[in-house]
N, C-alpha and C positions, 0 to 999 in steps of 0.2 A: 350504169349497169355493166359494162364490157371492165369498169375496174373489179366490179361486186365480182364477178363473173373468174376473173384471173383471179383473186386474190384466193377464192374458194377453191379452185384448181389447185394452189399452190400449197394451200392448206392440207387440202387430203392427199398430197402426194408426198406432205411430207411426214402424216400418218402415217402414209404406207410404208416409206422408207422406215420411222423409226419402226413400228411393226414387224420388215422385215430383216433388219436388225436386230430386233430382241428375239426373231427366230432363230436367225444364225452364229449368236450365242449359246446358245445351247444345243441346238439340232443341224444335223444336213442333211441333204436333199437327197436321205432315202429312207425305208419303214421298213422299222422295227414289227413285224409279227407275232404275236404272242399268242400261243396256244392253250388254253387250260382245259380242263374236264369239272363242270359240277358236277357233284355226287349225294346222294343220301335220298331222303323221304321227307314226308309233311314234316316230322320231329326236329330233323336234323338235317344239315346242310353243308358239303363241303367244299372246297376250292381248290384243285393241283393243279400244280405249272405241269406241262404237259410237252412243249417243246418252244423254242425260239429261233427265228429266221430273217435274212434279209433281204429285201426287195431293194430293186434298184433305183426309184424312185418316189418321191412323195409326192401325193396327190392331194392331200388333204390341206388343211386353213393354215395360213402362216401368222393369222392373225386373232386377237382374244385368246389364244392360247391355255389361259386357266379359268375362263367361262362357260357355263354347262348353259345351251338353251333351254333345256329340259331336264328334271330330273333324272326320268327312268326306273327301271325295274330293278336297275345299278349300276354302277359308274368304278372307272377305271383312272384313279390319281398316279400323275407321275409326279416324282420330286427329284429336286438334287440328293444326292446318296447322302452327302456332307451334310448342306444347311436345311434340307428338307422341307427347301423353298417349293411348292408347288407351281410347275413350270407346265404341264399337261391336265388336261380332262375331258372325258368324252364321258355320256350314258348310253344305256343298252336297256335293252329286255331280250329275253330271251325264254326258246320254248322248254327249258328246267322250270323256270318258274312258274311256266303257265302250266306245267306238268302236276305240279304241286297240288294243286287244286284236286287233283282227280281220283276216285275211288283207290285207284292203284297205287297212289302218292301213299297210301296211310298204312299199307301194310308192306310194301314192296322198293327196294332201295334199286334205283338205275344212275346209269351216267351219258353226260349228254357235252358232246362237242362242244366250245365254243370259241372265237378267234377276234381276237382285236388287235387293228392297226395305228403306232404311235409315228410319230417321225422319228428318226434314227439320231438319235442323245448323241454329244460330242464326248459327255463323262459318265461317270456310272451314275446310275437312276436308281432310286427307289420303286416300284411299280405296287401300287397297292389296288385289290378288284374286291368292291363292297357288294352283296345282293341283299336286297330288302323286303321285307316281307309285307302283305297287301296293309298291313298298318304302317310302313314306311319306318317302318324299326330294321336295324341292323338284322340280317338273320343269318351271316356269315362273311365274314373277309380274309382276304391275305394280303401278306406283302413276301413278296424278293425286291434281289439287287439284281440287277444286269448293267453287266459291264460290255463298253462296245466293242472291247477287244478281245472277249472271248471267244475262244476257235470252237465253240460247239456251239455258234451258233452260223448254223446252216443259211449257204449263201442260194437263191433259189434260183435258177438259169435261165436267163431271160431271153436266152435262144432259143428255148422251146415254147412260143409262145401259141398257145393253139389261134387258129384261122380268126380273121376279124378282118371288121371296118367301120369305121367312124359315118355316123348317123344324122351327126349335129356337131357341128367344130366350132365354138366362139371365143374360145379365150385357152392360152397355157393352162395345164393344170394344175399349176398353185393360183391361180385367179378363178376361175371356172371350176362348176359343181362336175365330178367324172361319176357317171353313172353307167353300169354296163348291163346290159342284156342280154341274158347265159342259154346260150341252147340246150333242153334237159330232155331226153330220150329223142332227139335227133338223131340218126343214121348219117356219116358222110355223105350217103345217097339224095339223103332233104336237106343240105346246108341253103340250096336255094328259098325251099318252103321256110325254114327260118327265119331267111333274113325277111324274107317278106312277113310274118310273123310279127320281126322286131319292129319293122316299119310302121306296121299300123298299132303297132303298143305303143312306140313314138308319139307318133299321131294324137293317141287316143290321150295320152300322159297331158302333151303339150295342144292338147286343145281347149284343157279345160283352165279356168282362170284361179289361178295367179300366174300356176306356169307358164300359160299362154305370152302374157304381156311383158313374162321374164325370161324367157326364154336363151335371151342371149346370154346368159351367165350358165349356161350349160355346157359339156359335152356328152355326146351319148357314144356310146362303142356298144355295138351287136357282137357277142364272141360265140361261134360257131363250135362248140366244143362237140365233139362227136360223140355218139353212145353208140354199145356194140348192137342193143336194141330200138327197134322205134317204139315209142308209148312208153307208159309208166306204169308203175306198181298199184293195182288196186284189189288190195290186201282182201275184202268183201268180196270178191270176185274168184279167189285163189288163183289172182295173176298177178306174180311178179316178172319181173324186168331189169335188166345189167345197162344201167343207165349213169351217165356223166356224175350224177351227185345224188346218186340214189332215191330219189322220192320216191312218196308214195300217199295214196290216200287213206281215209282210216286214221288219222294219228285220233290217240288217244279215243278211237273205236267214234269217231265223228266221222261218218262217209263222205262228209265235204270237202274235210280240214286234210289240204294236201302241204305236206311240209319235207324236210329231211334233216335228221340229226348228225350228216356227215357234210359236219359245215369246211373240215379243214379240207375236204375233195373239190367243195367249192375254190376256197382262196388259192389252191392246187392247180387249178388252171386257169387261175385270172394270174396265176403271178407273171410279171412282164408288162401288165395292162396296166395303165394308169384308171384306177377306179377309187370312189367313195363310197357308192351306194350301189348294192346289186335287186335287178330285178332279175328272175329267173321261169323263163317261158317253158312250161311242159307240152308236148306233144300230144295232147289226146282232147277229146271230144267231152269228156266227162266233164258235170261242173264241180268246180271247186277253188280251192287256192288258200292262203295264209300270208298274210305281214304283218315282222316284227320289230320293231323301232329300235335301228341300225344296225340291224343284222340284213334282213333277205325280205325281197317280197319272193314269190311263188304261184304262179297263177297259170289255169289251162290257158291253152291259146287255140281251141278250136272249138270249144263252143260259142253258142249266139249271144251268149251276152259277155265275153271273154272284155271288150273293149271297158265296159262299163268296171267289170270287176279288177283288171289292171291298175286302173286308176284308183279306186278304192283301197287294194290294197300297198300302194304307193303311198297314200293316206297315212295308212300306219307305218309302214318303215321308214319311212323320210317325214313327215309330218309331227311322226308321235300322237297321229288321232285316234280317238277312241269310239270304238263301233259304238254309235246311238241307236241300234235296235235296240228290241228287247223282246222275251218270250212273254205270249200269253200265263194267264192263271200261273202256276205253282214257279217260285223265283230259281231255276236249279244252277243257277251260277250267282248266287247272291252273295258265297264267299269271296267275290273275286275284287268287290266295292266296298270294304264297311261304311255304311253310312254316318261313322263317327270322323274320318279320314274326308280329306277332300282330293280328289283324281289329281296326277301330274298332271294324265293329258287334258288340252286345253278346253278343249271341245262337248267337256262332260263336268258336271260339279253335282257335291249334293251341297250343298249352300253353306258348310264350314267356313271357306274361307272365298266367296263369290267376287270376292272384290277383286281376287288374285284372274278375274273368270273374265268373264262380256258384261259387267255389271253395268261398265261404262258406255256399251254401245245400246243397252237397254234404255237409258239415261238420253238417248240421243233420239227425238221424234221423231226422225225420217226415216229413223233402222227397223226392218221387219223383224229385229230378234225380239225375241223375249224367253220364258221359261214354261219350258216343257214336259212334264212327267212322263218318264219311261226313258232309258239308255243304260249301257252298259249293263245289257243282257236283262236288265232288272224292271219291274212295270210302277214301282215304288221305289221313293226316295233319291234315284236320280234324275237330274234332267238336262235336255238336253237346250239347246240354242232356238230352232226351227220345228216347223211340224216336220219338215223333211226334205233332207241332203245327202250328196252323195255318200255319206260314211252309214247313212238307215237303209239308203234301197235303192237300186240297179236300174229304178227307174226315174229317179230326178235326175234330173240332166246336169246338174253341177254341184259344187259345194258351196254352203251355205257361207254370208258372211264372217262370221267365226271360225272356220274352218280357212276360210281363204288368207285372211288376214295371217290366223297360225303359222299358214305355209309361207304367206310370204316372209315373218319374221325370221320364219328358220331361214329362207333360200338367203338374207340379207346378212343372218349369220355366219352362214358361210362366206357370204362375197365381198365382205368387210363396207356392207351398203349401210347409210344412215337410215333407221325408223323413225319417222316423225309420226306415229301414231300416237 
């Protein structure tokens, strides 16, 4: 057993090394920021570069490099300039697209922030950013070249990095998941009340299982960024607020749905910070919140069921889950699922392609899943895993096997772990 034991040691260390290797052929150890603006309406849809910067270091995976765990709402290919080897990929969703969907999409064209982080290419790259439409059809792309020695692109000061402290420290940040939790309508006056905020969002994240029992493949960092107001924007109210990254609730006239389209004021004050995934804690009492899978969660932090809904919405930006409620009687987000299509996220199918799904843990007698009508928003045609889990309601107390498993496939993704599932 003790040779099994070494031999296996020896083996994934020398994965990692070749791994990181093939990293440092192509990239160093810092990130490229890319700026773009979508733009248009339901019709049409467009894509500009917007601006490009350097961060001082990389936080993100050194390893699987041109592997997408998820598809997404769209993805972002790097290649070499030359052989147009693909060397990078990540996916996104983002709130353009979920925009799309909504009365306003069909007559009314806007633009909407959005910011992705690559590692910093040693040659010029290709960068190409695809979004897809709810039938997973092409519905716009672009490509540029970025060269790493261009002088316009903006080097970001890592001396100004606003107030912080580490939450959870397990491993460097090319090993370890960097997650950061952003004070949003804090006053320097409550940097205390935040951090205590961040702690029981902590808490609340890493209580529930898988992250529980994986825990050590994190770090957390609480960033204290100051706002000139306490509270946030709640638009239904005629109260706005001059807050860190702008939110507000109301988006798209949903008094729950708190978000902000000023994502680059986000990445604006984590630069400095070694981060991957942001969660961002609002200051007020109101319920609500939003998460967008690898963008931002967004959640209050002083109402009563705050703990519960943190973690949900962690769900979807780190997970890639997909909300399995659904409305009573009349379907009014049935365009957001065709039921000819089968969902990326994992956690939701209409039986196109189930196999890709839980088919397999259905299959297995001892598992409580099976299939359920009603999710994603819809009371027909989708279904979901459980009668119910933490991504249906605020009050089951954890997530359902499907849901668990997902998370841990991602967290394994990231930390270059073996699934034996």
């Amino acid at each position: 057993m003790k040779t099994f034991t070494f031999t296996l040691i020896l083996g994934l260390l020398s994965i990692f090394r070749a791994e990181a290797q093939r990293f440092t052929e192509h990239f160093v150890d810092k990130t490229l920021r890319v700026d773009y603006i979508f733009t248009g309406n339901a019709g049409h849809q467009h894509i500009a570069l917007d601006g490009l910067s350097r961060l001082p270091s990389w936080a993100g995976r050194v390893s699987r490099l041109d592997e997408l765990p998820l598809e997404g709402n769209g993805q972002v290919i790097v290649r070499e300039a030359d052989s147009k080897k693909c060397i990078y990929k990540t996916s996104f969703s983002s709130l353009f697209q979920e925009w799309l969907s909504t009365d306003e999409a069909k007559t009314t064209d806007r633009a909407f922030e959005n910011t992705f982080l690559i590692p910093y290419p040693v040659r010029p790259v290709e960068i190409e950013v695809v979004l897809f439409d709810a039938n997973r059809k092409e519905a716009a792309s672009m490509k540029h070249i970025v060269r790493p020695d261009d002088i316009l692109i903006r080097e970001k000061n890592a001396n100004l990095v606003a107030p912080h402290k580490y939450l959870m420290r397990n491993g460097s940040q090319s090993k370890a998941i960097d997650v950061v939790l952003l004070a949003e309508g804090y006053t320097s006056e409550e940097t205390d009340m935040f951090y205590n905020d961040a702690q029981a969002a902590c808490e609340s994240i890493f209580g529930h299982e898988p992250f529980q029992s994986m825990k050590d493949r994190f770090n957390v960092i609480a960033v204290a960024a100051p706002s000139a107001d306490s509270g946030v924007s709640i638009p239904g109210r005629k109260l706005w607020k001059n807050t860190a990254v702008g939110s507000h609730f109301d988006t798209f006239y949903s008094d729950r749905y708190l978000t902000t389209n000023r994502v680059k004021a986000i990445h604006d004050v984590l630069a400095g910070i070694p981060y991957e995934h942001i969660v961002i804690l609002a200051n007020t009492k109101q319920y609500g919140g939003g998460g967008i899978y690898n963008a931002f969660t967004l959640t209050t932090a002083h109402h009563p069921m705050f703990r519960p809904v943190v973690v949900h919405e962690f769900g979807h930006s780190f997970g890639g889950l997909g909300d399995e409620y659904f409305y009573e009687g009349e379907d009014v987000m049935s365009n957001m699922y065709p039921l000819t299509v089968e969902p990326w996220e994992p956690n939701i199918t209409t039986l196109v392609s189930f196999d890709t799904k839980w088919k397999d843990m259905i299959e297995d007698n001892n598992s409580p899943v099976g299939l359920y009508e009603g999710g994603g928003y819809v009371s027909k045609g989708i279904y979901r895993p459980v009668d119910n889990c933490r991504m249906r309601t605020n009050e089951c107390p954890g997530f359902c096997p499907v849901c668990r498993r997902a998370i841990e496939r991602m967290i394994n993704f990231y930390t270059e772990q073996e699934n034996h599932d």
